[in-house]
Structure formats: structure tokens, C-alpha cells
C-alpha positions as CSV (number, residue, x, y, z in Angstrom):
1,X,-17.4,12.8,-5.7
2,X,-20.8,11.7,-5.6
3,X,-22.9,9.6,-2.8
4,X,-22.4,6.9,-4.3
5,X,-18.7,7.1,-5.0
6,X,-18.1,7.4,-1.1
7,X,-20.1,4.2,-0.5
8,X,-18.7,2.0,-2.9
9,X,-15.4,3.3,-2.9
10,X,-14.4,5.8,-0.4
11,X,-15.2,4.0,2.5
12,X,-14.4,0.3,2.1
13,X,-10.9,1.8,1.1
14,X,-9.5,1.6,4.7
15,X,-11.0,-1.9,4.6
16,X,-9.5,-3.2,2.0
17,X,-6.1,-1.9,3.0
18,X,-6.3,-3.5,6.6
19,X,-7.2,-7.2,4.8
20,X,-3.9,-6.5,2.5
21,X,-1.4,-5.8,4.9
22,X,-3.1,-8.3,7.7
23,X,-1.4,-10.7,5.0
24,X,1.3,-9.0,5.0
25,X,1.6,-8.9,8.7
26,X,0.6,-12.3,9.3
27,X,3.5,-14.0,7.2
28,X,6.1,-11.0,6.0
29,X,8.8,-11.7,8.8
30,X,8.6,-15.8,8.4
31,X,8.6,-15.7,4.8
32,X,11.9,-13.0,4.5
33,X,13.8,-15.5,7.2
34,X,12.6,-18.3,4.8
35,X,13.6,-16.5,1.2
36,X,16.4,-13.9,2.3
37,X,19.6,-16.0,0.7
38,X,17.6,-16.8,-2.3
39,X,16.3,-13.1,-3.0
40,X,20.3,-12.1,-2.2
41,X,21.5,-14.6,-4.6
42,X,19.0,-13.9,-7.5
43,X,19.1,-9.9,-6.9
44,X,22.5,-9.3,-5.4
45,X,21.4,-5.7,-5.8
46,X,18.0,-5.8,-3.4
47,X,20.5,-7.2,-0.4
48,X,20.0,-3.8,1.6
49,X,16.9,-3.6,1.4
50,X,16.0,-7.3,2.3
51,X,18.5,-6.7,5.1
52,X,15.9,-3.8,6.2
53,X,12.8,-6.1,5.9
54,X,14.5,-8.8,8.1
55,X,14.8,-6.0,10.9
56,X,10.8,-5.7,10.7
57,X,9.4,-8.5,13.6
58,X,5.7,-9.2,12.8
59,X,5.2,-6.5,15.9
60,X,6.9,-4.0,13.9
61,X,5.0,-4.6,10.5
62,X,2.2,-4.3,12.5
63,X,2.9,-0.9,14.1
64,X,3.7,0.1,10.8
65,X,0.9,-0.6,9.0
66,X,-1.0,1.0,11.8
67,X,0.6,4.1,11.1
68,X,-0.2,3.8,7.1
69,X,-3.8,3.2,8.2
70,X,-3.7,6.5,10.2
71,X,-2.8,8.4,7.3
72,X,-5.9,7.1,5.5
73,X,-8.4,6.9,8.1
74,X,-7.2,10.9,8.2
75,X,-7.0,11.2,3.9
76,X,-10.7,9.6,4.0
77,X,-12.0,12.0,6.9
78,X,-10.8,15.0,5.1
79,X,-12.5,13.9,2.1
80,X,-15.9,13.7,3.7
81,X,-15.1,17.0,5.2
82,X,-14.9,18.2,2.0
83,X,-11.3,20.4,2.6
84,X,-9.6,21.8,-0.4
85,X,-8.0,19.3,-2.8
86,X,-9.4,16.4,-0.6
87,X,-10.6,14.7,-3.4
88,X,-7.2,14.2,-5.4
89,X,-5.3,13.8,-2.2
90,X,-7.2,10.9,-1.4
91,X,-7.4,9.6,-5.1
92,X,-3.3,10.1,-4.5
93,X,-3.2,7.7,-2.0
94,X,-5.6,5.0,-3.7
95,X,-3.5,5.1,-6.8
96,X,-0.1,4.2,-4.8
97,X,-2.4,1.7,-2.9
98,X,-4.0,0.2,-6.3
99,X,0.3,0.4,-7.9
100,X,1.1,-0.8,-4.9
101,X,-1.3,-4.5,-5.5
102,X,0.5,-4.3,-8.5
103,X,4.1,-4.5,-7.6
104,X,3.2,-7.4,-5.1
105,X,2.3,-9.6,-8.0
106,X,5.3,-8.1,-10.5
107,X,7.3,-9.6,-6.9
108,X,5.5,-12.8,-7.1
109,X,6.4,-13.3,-11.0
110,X,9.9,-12.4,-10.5
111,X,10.4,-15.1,-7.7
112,X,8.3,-17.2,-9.8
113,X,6.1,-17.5,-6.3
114,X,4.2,-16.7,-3.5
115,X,4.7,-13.2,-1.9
116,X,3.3,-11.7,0.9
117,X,0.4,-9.8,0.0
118,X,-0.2,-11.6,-3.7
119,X,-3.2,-12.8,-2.4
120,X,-5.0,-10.1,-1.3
121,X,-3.4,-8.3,-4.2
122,X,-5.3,-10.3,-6.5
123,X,-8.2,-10.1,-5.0
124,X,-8.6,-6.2,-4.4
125,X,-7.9,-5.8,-8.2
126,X,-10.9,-5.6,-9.5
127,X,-11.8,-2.6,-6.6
128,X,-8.9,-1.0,-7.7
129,X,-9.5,-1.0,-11.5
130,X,-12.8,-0.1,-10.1
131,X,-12.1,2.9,-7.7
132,X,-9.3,4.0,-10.8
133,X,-12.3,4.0,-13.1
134,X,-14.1,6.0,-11.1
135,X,-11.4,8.5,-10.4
136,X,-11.3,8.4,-13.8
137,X,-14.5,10.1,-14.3
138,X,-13.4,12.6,-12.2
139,X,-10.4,13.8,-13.2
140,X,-8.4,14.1,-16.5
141,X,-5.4,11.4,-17.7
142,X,-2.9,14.3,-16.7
143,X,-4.5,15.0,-13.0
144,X,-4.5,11.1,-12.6
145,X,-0.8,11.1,-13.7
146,X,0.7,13.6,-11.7
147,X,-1.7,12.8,-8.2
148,X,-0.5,9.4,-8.9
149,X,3.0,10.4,-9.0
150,X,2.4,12.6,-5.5
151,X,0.8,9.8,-4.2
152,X,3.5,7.5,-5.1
153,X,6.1,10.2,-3.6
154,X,4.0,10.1,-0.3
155,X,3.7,6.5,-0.1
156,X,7.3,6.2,0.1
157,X,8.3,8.9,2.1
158,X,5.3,7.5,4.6
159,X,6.7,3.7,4.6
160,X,9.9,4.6,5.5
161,X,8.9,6.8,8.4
162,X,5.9,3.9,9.0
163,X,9.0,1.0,9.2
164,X,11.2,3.3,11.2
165,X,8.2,3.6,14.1
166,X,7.5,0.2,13.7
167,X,11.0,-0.9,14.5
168,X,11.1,1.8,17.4
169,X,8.5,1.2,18.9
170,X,9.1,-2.6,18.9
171,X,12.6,-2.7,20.6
């Protein structure tokens, strides 16, 4: 990636994911007590999971998104090291993160509503589409498919060890 790649994308990348989930921090916990028998009732199917968000206090959202920062304060420092595959590990992550604004706002059309994170969502999309642009350039359709897919696998393997410290480390 090129000098100016880093600057306009690389490095407000870890900025742009502490705005997103300070939303998400900020009003995750009050809005699941608030919307919990209406998401059950509409999506009988999602009642597990929603059961596992109610366990996350602000305190523990926080802890966990702490830990997700972590992995790409480390993803973005290997990158400017310049370590082997840096590059399409850390486009990896910024695809799940750029999905990731995506299925906040697929959530806030299927409640037909506000969701935590659909406003930061909204707002980080045009870095996104621009940082997937860009990745773009550096990589072909198939590379950006199947890094997006690792990143994907990663981001879920991550958030579920990210919410299990969180609620650890907050009891």
C-alpha cells in the first residue's frame, strides 16, 4: 500500500472503529432492556442470542470492544511493519468492519428503527466504500472475496472471545 493509502486509510481505521462502537457502548445495554420482548416476539428464532446481549452491562461492551481494538491496533502495526501477508490481513479485518456497518443498518430496517451503531454506521460508509475501493486497487475480486470471508471468520471467532472477556472481566 502506498503513502498515501496508510494516511487516508490505514490509520484513521482504528479511529473510526472506536467512534462506532462508543455508540454502541454508550446505548447497547439500555436499548436491549428496552427492545428484548419485541425482538423475541418478531424473531422467536434470535431469542438466544438476545439473551446473550442482555448479559453484556455497558462495562462489559466496553471491555469488549477494547479487546477488538487491540486486535487492530496490532493488524495496523504489523502493516506498517510490513510482515508477510500484512496487507490482506488487515484489508481482512476492514472488510468484516465495512460488512459489519452494513448489517447494523440491515438490523435497523428489519426493526423498522433505530439500532445501536446505525448512526455511526451511516456515517463511516462512505470511508468504507472508500478504503474497499482502495483495496480494490490492490487486490483482485477473488483475493477481496476470500480475505473478506477470513476476515469475516475472524471477526466472529474474535467477538465471541471479545464478549466472553467482557462479561468476565466485569463480574
Amino acid at each position: 500500500m502506498g503513502a498515501l493509502t496508510v494516511l487516508y486509510l490505514v490509520l484513521p481505521f482504528a479511529l473510526a472503529f472506536v467512534i462506532h462502537d462508543a455508540e454502541e457502548v454508550a446505548v447497547q445495554h439500555k436499548w436491549m432492556l428496552k427492545h428484548k420482548d419485541p425482538l423475541i416476539e418478531r424473531v422467536p428464532k434470535m431469542k438466544a442470542m438476545i439473551e446473550h446481549l442482555l448479559q453484556l452491562s455497558t462495562k462489559a461492551f466496553a471491555i469488549a470492544a477494547a479487546e477488538e481494538l487491540v486486535v487492530i491496533l496490532l493488524a495496523t502495526a504489523y502493516l506498517l511493519y510490513g510482515g508477510p501477508l500484512s496487507v490482506e490481513l488487515w484489508s481482512a479485518l476492514f472488510m468484516a468492519f465495512s460488512i459489519h456497518l452494513l448489517v447494523h443498518i440491515g438490523q435497523a430496517v428489519a426493526v423498522r428503527g433505530y439500532v445501536p451503531g446505525l448512526i455511526t454506521s451511516v456515517l463511516l460508509l462512505p470511508y468504507a466504500f472508500m478504503g474497499l475501493h482502495m483495496i480494490w486497487n490492490y487486490m483482485s475480486g477473488i483475493e477481496m472475496i476470500l480475505w473478506g470471508a477470513v476476515g469475516i471468520a475472524v471477526m466472529i471467532a474474535n467477538l465471541r472471545f471479545a464478549h466472553w472477556i467482557g462479561i468476565k472481566c466485569s463480574q
